[in-house]
Every structure is written in C-alpha cells, then in structure tokens.
N, C-alpha and C positions, 0 to 999 in steps of 0.2 A: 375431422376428428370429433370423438362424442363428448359430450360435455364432459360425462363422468372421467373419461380420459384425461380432458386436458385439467380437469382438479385433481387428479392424482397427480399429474406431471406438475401444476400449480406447487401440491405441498411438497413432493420430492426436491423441490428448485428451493423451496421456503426451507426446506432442512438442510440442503448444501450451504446456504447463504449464513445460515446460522449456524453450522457449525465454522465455516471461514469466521464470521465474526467473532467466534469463540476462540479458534485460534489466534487473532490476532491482536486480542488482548494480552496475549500472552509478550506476542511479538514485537509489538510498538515501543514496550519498555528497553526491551534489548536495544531497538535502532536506535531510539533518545538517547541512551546513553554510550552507545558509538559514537556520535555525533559530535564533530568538533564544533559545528556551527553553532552556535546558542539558539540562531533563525531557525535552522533548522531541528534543533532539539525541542523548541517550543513549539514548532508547529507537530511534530510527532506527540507530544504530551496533549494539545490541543484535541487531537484527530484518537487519539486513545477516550479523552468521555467523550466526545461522538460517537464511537466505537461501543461504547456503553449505551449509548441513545438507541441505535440501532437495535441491539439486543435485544433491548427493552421494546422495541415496536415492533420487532419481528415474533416478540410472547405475546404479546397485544394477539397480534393477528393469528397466532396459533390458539390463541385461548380465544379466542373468535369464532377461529371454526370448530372447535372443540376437537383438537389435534395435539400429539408430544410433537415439541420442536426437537427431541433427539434421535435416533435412528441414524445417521447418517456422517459420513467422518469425509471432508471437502477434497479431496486426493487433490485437484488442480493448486488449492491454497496451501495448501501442506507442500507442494513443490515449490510455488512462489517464494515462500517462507523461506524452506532448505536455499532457496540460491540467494536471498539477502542476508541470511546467516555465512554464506559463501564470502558475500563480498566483505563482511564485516572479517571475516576470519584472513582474508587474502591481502588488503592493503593498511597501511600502519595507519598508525592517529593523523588524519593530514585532510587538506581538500579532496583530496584522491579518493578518500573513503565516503567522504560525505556527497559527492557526483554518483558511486558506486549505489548509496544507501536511496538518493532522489531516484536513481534508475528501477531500482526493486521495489523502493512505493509507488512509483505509478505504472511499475507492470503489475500489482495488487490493482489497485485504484482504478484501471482499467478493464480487470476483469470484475470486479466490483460492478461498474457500471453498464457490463453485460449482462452480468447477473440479475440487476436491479430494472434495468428497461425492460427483459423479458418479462420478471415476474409481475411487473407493474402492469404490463399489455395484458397478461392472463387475467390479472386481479379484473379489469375494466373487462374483457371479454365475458368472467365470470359474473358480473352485479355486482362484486364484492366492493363497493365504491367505497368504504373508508379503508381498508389495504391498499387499494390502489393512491388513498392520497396518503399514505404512510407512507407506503412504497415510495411518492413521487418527491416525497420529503428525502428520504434517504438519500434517493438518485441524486437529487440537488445538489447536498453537501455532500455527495464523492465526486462530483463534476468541478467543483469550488474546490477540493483539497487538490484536485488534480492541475487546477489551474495555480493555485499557489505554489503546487512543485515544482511546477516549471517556469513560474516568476520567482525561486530559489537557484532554480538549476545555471537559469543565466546570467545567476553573481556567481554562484560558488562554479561551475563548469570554465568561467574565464581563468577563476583561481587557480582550480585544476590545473589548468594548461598551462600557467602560466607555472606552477608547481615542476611541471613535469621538462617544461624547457630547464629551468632552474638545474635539474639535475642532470641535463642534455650537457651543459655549461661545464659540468663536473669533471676533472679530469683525477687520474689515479695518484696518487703518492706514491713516495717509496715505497709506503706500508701495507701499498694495496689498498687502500678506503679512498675514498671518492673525495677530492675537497672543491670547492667553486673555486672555477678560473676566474683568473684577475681580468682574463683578457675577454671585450665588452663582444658581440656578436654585431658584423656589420648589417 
C-alpha cells in the first residue's frame, strides 16, 4: 500500500472514530440514566468526560494534520447505539436492564478498541509519533472501561439471574398477574 494511500485510509478511520465519539456523547446520558445500578450509572457519567477527552485528542490530531474531523457519519456506531436504546426500551427498571445496558457498552467498547489499535498502528507506520501516543492513550482507557464492565457485569449479571429465577418462582393468581410462591425451590 502507498504511503499516500494508507493516510487517506489514516484520516477516513480518524473521521469514523470521531463521529462514533460524537455520537456517543449523546448516548452515555441516556444509559446513566437507565441504570438502576448507581455503580453502574457512575461509571457511564465517568466514561462520558473521557468520552470528551477523546474528542478533544482526536481535534488535537486533526488540527495536526491540518484536516476537518467532519465528513463522515460512523453507520457501525449509529447501529451499536440503535440496539442499546433497544435494550433500554425492552426490559423494565431492574438488573435485567442494567446486564442488557453492560452488554451494549462493551459491544461499543469493543469496537472502540478496534478502532483505536488500527488507527494507532497507521499513526506509528506513518511518523506521526504524538497521534499514535494520543491514540495509544485512548486505547488504554477503552481497554480499562471494558475491564470495569465486566467487573460490573459479574455482580449485577448474578442479580440478573437471580431476578429472573425470582419470577420463575411466580405463579398466576386468580387475576391473572404473577405473585411469588411461598413454596421454597428444592
């Protein structure tokens, strides 16, 4: 691939990542406040001004190369987004939601971090050495938020389940509505 090549491909990738990050400032407010877990609401408000840090190092590095960070609208993070507004819209206020909300941040988080090793290897293939420790700063803390989701996921996911037995336990009334059985599960 020709150099000139792989820096257009460089800032095409730089403008996907920042418009997902644009998105997802929008987005982080909505899951915090889905969140029944406070842990988990605080780390969503946490990961929103990081969410800002990034922004701001990704204009860093556009006004670097003397580039617009806009052009480009992230279609994969605009789907992410749609299916954690999915899960918010689908299960009530309960642990069930907040499992539902950990599983949509770290399929962001994830492609986050795909995002961010690529453009970080081009940054280093290109000279561009303070992009690439921007970049490598990014990657870090979406590697850390992805780790703390899943040191949330295995308190609130036992909840979950423990949620979801709870209404296993439930038998109908006369009235038709669900009440918990008295009687204990051997």
């Amino acid at each position: 691939m020709e150099q000139n090549s792989l820096r257009e491909l460089y800032i095409e990738e730089l403008k996907d990542l920042y418009s997902a990050e644009n998105q997802l400032l929008k987005a982080i407010p909505k899951m915090a406040k889905a969140s029944e877990s406070a842990d988990l609401r605080k780390g969503f408000e946490q990961h929103l001004e990081q969410t800002r840090g990034h922004v701001g190092r990704l204009e860093k590095i556009f006004n670097n190369l003397g580039e617009s960070p806009k052009g480009k609208k992230c279609k994969g993070m605009e789907g992410l987004i749609s299916e954690g507004g999915e899960m918010i819209e689908e299960h009530d206020e309960s642990e069930m939601r907040d499992a539902g909300l950990i599983s949509a941040a770290q399929r962001v988080e994830h492609y986050e971090i795909a995002g961010y090793g690529c453009v970080k290897t081009y940054a280093t293939l290109l000279g561009e050495d303070e992009a690439a420790a921007l970049l490598g700063q990014t990657l870090q803390e979406e590697k850390d938020t992805d780790q703390k989701l899943t040191q949330l996921a295995e308190q609130i996911n036992v909840e979950a389940a423990s949620e979801d037995s709870e209404e296993d336990d439930a038998v109908p009334s006369r009235s038709g509505a669900r009440v918990k059985s008295k009687v204990a599960r051997a």
